[in-house]
LOTIZA-917092 format. One record per residue (C-alpha): residue number from 1; x negated, y, z. Coordinates in steps of 0.2 Angstrom, whole numbers, plus 5000, padded with zeros to 4 digits. Layout:
! LOTIZA-917092
NUM	X	Y	Z
...
This chain:
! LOTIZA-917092
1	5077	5013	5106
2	5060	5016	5111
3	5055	5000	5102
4	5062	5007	5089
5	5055	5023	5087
6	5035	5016	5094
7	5036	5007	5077
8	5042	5020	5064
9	5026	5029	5062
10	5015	5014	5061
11	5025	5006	5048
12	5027	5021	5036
13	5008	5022	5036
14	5004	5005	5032
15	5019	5005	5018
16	5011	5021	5011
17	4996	5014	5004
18	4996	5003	4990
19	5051	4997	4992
20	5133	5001	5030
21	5133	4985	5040
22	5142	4981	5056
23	5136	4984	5073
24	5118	4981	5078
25	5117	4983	5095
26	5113	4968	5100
27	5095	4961	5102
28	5087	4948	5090
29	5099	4932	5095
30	5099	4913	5092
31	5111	4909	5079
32	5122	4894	5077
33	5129	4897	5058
34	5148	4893	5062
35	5154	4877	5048
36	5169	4888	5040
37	5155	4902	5032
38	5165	4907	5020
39	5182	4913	5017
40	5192	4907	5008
41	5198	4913	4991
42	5216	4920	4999
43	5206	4930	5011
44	5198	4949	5008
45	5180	4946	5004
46	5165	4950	5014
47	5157	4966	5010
48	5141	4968	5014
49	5125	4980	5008
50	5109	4977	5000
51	5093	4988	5001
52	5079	4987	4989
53	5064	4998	4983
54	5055	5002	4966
55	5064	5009	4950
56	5062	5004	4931
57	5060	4986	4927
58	5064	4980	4946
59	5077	4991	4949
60	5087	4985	4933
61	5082	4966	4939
62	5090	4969	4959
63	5104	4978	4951
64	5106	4963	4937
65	5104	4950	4950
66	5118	4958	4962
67	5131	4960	4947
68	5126	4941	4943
69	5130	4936	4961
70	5147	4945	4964
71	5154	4937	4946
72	5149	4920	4953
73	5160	4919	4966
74	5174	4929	4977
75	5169	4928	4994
76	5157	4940	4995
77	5154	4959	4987
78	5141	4965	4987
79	5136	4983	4985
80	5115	4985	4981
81	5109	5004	4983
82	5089	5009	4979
83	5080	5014	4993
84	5062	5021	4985
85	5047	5013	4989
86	5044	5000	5005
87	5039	5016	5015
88	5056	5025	5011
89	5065	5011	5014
90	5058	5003	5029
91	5058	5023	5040
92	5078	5025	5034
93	5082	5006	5039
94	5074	5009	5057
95	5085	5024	5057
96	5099	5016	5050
97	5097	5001	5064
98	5096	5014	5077
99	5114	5022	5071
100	5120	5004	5070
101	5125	5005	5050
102	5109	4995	5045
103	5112	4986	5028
104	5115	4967	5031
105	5102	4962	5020
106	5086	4971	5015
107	5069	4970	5007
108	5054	4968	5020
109	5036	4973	5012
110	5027	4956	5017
111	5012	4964	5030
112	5028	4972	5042
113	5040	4956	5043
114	5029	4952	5060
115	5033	4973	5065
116	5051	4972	5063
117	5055	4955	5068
118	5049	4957	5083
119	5055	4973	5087
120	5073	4964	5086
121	5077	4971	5070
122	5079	4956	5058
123	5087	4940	5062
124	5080	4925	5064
125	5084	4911	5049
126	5078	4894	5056
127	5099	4889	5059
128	5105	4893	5043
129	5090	4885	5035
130	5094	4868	5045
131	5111	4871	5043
132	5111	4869	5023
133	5096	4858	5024
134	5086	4870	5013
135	5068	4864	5005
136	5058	4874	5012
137	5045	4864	5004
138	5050	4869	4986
139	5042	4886	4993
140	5026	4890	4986
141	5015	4888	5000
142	5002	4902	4996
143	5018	4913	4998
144	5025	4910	5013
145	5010	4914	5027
146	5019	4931	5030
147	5036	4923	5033
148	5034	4916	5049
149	5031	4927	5066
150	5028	4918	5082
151	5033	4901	5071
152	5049	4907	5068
153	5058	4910	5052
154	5060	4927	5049
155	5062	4929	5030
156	5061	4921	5013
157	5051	4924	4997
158	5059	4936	4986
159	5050	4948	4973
160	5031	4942	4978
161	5015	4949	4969
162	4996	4950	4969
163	4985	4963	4962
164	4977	4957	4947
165	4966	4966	4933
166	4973	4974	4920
167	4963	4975	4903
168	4965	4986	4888
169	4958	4972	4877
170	4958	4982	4861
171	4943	4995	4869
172	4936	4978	4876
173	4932	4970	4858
174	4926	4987	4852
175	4915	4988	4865
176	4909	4967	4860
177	4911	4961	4879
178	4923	4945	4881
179	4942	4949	4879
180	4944	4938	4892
181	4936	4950	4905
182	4925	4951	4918
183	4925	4935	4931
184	4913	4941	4946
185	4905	4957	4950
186	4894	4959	4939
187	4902	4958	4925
188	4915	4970	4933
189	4901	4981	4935
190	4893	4980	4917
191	4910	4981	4909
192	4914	4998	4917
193	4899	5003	4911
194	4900	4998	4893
195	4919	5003	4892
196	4913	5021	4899
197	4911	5036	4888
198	4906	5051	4896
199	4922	5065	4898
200	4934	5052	4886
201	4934	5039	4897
202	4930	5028	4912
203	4929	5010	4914
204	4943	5008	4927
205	4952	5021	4938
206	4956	5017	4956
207	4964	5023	4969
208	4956	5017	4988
209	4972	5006	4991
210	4971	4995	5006
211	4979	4978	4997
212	4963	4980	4985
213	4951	4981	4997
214	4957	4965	5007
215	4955	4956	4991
216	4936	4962	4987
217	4935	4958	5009
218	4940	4939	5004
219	4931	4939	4986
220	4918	4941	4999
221	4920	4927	5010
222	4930	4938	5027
223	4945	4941	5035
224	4951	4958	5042
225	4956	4955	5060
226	4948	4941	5070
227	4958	4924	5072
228	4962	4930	5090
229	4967	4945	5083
230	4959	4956	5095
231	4945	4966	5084
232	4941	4969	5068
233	4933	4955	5057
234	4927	4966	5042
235	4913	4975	5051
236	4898	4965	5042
237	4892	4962	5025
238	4910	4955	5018
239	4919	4974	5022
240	4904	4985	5019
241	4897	4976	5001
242	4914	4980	4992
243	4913	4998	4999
244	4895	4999	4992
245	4901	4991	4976
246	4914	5005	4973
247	4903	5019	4979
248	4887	5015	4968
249	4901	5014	4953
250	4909	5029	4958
251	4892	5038	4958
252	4886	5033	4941
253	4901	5039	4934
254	4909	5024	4928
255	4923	5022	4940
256	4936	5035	4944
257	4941	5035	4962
258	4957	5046	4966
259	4956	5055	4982
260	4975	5065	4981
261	4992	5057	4988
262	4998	5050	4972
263	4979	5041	4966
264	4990	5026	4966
265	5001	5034	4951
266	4986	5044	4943
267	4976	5027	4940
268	4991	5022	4931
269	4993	5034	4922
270	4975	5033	4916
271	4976	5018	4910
272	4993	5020	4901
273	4987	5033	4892
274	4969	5025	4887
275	4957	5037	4899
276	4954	5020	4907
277	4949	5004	4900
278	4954	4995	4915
279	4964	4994	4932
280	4970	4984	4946
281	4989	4982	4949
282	5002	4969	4954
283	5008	4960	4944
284	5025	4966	4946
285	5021	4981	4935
286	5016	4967	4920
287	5032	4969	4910
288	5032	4988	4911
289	5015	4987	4907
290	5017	4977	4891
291	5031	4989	4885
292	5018	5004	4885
293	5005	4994	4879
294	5015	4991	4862
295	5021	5010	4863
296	5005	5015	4862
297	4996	5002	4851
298	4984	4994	4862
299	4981	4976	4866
300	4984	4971	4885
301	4976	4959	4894
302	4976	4951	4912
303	4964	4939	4924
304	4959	4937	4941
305	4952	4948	4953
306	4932	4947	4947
307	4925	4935	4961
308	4910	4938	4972
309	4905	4923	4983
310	4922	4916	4978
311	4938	4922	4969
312	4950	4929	4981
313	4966	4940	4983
314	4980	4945	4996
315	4997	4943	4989
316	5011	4955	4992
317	5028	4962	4986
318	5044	4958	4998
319	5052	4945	5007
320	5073	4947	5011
321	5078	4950	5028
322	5094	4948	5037
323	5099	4962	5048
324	5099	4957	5069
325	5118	4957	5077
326	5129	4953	5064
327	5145	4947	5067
328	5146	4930	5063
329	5156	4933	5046
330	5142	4946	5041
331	5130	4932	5045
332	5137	4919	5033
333	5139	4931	5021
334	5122	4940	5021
335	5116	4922	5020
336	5124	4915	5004
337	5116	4932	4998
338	5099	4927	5005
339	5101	4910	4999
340	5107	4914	4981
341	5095	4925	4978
342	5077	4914	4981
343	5086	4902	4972
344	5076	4892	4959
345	5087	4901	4944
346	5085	4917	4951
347	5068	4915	4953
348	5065	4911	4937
349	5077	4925	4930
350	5067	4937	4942
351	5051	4933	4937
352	5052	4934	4920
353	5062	4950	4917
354	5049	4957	4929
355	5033	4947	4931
356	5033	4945	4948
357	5028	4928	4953
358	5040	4915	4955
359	5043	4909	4973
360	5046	4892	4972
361	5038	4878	4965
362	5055	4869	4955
363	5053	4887	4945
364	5035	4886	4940
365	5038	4868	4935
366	5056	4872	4923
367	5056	4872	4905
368	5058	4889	4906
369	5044	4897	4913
370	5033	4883	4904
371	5040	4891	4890
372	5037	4907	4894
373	5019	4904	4901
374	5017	4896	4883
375	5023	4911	4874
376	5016	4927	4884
377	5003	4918	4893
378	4998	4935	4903
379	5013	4928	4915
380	5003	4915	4921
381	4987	4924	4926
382	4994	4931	4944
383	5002	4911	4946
384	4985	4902	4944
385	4977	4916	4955
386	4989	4909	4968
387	4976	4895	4973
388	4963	4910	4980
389	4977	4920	4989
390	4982	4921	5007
391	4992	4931	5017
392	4992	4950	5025
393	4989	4953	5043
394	5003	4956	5054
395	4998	4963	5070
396	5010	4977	5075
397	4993	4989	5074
398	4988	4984	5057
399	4998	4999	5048
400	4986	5011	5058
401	4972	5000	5055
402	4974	4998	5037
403	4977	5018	5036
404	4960	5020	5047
405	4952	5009	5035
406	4958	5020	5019
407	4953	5036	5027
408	4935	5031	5030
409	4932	5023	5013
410	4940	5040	5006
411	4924	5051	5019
412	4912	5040	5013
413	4919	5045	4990
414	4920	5062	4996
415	4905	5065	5006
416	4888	5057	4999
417	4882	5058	5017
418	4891	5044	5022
419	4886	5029	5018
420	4897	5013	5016
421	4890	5005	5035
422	4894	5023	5041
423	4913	5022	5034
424	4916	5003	5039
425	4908	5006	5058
426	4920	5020	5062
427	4936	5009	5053
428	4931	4994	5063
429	4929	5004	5079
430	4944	5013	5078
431	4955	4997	5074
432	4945	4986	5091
433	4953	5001	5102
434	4969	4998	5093
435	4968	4981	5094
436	4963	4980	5111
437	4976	4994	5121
C-alpha cells in the first residue's frame, strides 16, 4: 500500500502536462496462460471492465470498438466506462487497485507504463504473447520503446500519437509563405511573424507542455535524462536553445504562450477559432480538427515538427495494460480483449476514425489506409514523422521532473529576469537530486 501511494502524486503530475475487476491483492506474478482460455459457448461469459480517457472522436471510437468486440463473439462482455484524461484515470486506477476493484484492462499514458509496472500493478504479458505466438514484429518499432520495463513485456500499442504542426493553410497563402509550412526553425520563426497581426492574431498559441519541449530537446540533437539515468541530460545548448527560441518569440509578440491551468485548451481554442495561424497538437486531435476546420471555412494543413539540427519528436498516446492478480479466467479473458483490440483491423478502424497512428506495420501497409492516405493525405504526416521519433523516459521520478521542468520554463515567460540558462539550471538541478535520492 505504500508503494502504492509513493507513486500517486508523481504520476498525476506528469499526466497533467500535455486519459470492477476481481481481487488484486496479489503482487505482479508470472503467468502461465492456462490452454482452455476461453469458455465455452454453454458457459456464462466472462465479464470483465475497460477504462479509457478523452471524450469526442476517441470516446465514440473505444465505445465503437467495445460494442464491435462483444458482437463478435460470446465469451467475453465487456463493459467500457470513460475515465477523463490519463491523470484522471491513472489517480482512480491506483485507488481502485488499492480497494481491489481495479478494471481488468486499462489505458496506460506511455511515459508511466515503467511507474505502474513496477509498482506491481499491471501484469506482465510475455506468456500470453508466447502463448499465441503473436508477431511482435508486425509492431511498429518506433512505437514500442515504452512498452518494455526492465525487458519485460508490460503492455501493447493502442491509441499512439506524436505532436505534429497544425496549419491554417488558408491565412498561410494569404500571407504568400509555402502552404506546406515551415520545415526548420527559421522558418517557424518567420512564419509566425508573417501570420501575426497585432491584437487580431498570433502566429501560433502554445502552452509550455512538456511532450513539446522533448521534441524541440531532440530537434536539437539531446536526450532528457542521461543513458545511466541518473542526471538530467538537457542542461546544455539542446534544453536551453528551444527555451530561448520560445522566449525571444514570445517577447516579440508573435507567439502566445499560456501561463493558466487550462493553456493546453486555450491554444486550441485559438486556433479553432482563427486568433492563431498555427499550433502544435497530436495527432489524435486530426479528425476533430478537420471537422471544425470545415465548420468554420478554413483550410487545414499538417507537417513535421520544424527541425533544428535534425527533425525530431516524442511519441505518445496510450498503451493497454492488463490489471496484476487476476484470476486465471479474468486473465484469459482480459487477453482476448488486449489481443483483439491492437489487432491489425482494429488498428486500422482506430486510426482512421480518429487519426491516431496505426500500430502495426500490416495496417500502414493495407489497401485501406493506402487509400486513405491517398484521399486525406493529412493522415500520413504523424506516420512519416514516425522515422525521427523515439520514446518518453520512464524513470519512476520523471512525472516530478517533467513538472519541475514546466514550472521553470513558465518563471522564466513570466519574469523577464530570467533568462532561459537560469530556468534550464534550476530544472536540471532539481531533477539530479531526484534522480539521485
Amino acid at each position: 500500500m505504500k508503494k502504492i501511494g509513493s507513486i500517486l502524486l508523481a504520476t498525476t503530475l506528469a499526466l497533467t502536462l500535455t486519459a470492477c475487476g476481481s481481487s488484486n491483492s496479489s503482487a505482479n506474478q508470472e503467468v502461465t496462460p492456462s490452454g482452455s482460455g476461453s469458455t465455452g459457448s454453454a458457459k456464462k461469459p466472462i465479464e470483465i471492465t475497460y477504462w479509457y480517457s478523452w471524450g469526442d472522436k476517441i470516446a465514440e471510437n473505444n465505445e465503437n470498438l467495445v460494442k464491435m468486440f462483444n458482437e463478435s463473439q460470446d465469451e467475453v462482455i465487456v463493459k467500457a466506462e470513460y475515465q477523463g484524461s490519463y491523470a484522471d484515470q491513472h489517480s482512480k486506477a491506483q485507488a481502485a487497485f488499492a480497494a481491489g476493484n481495479a478494471p481488468e484492462v486499462w489505458q496506460n499514458e506511455i511515459a508511466s507504463v515503467g511507474i505502474f509496472a513496477e509498482s506491481g500493478m499491471t501484469q506482465e504479458l510475455t506468456a500470453f504473447v508466447e502463448k499465441d505466438q503473436m508477431d511482435m514484429k508486425d509492431f511498429i518499432p518506433g512505437l514500442m520503446g515504452n512498452s518494455y520495463v526492465n525487458d519485460k513485456l508490460y503492455a501493447l500499442p493502442y491509441l499512439r500519437s506524436t505532436p505534429i504542426l497544425y496549419l491554417n493553410r488558408t491565412m498561410i497563402k494569404e500571407a504568400g509563405l509555402d502552404p506546406a509550412g515551415p520545415k526548420n526553425w527559421q522558418e517557424f520563426e518567420e512564419y509566425a511573424r508573417k501570420l501575426t497581426i497585432k491584437d487580431q492574431r498570433y502566429g501560433i498559441s502554445m502552452p509550455i507542455d512538456i511532450w513539446y519541449y522533448e521534441g524541440f530537446v531532440r530537434q536539437s540533437g539531446g536526450t532528457m535524462i542521461s543513458e545511466d539515468g541518473k542526471s538530467a541530460a538537457f542542461n546544455n545548448a539542446t534544453g536551453i536553445d528551444p527555451v530561448k527560441l520560445w522566449l525571444k518569440m514570445k517577447d516579440e509578440g508573435i507567439m502566445n504562450i499560456g501561463t493558466t491551468d487550462d493553456a493546453g485548451a486555450q491554444a486550441k481554442t485559438d486556433f479553432h477559432n482563427q486568433r492563431s495561424a498555427m499550433m502544435f497538437s497530436s495527432t489524435a486531435d486530426l479528425t476533430n480538427n478537420m471537422k471544425v476546420a470545415e465548420e468554420q471555412g478554413f483550410e487545414l494543413g499538417t507537417t513535421f515538427m520544424p527541425a533544428n539540427h535534425t527533425y525530431g519528436v516524442p511519441t505518445g498516446g496510450a498503451n493497454l495494460v492488463m490489471t496484476s492478480g487476476l484470476s486465471p479466467e479474468k486473465q484469459e479473458a482480459a487477453w482476448k480483449f488486449i489481443k483483439w483490440m491492437t489487432s491489425k483491423e482494429q488498428t486500422i478502424y482506430a486510426s482512421s476514425y480518429t487519426g491516431y497512428l496505426p500500430s502495426r506495420v500490416s495496417a500502414v501497409e493495407s489497401d485501406e489506409m493506402k487509400k486513405l492516405y491517398e484521399e486525406k493525405p493529412l493522415f500520413k504526416v504523424a506516420v512519416d514523422q514516425l522515422e525521427y521519433a523515439g520514446p518518453r523516459p520512464m524513470q519512476k521520478v520523471y512525472p516530478e521532473i517533467a513538472k519541475i521542468i514546466k514550472d521553470e520554463i513558465l518563471r522564466a515567460v513570466v519574469d523577464s529576469s530570467i533568462t532561459a540558462e537560469a530556468a534550464v539550471a534550476e530544472a536540471a538541478k532539481k531533477a539530479d537530486a531526484l534522480l539521485n535520492k
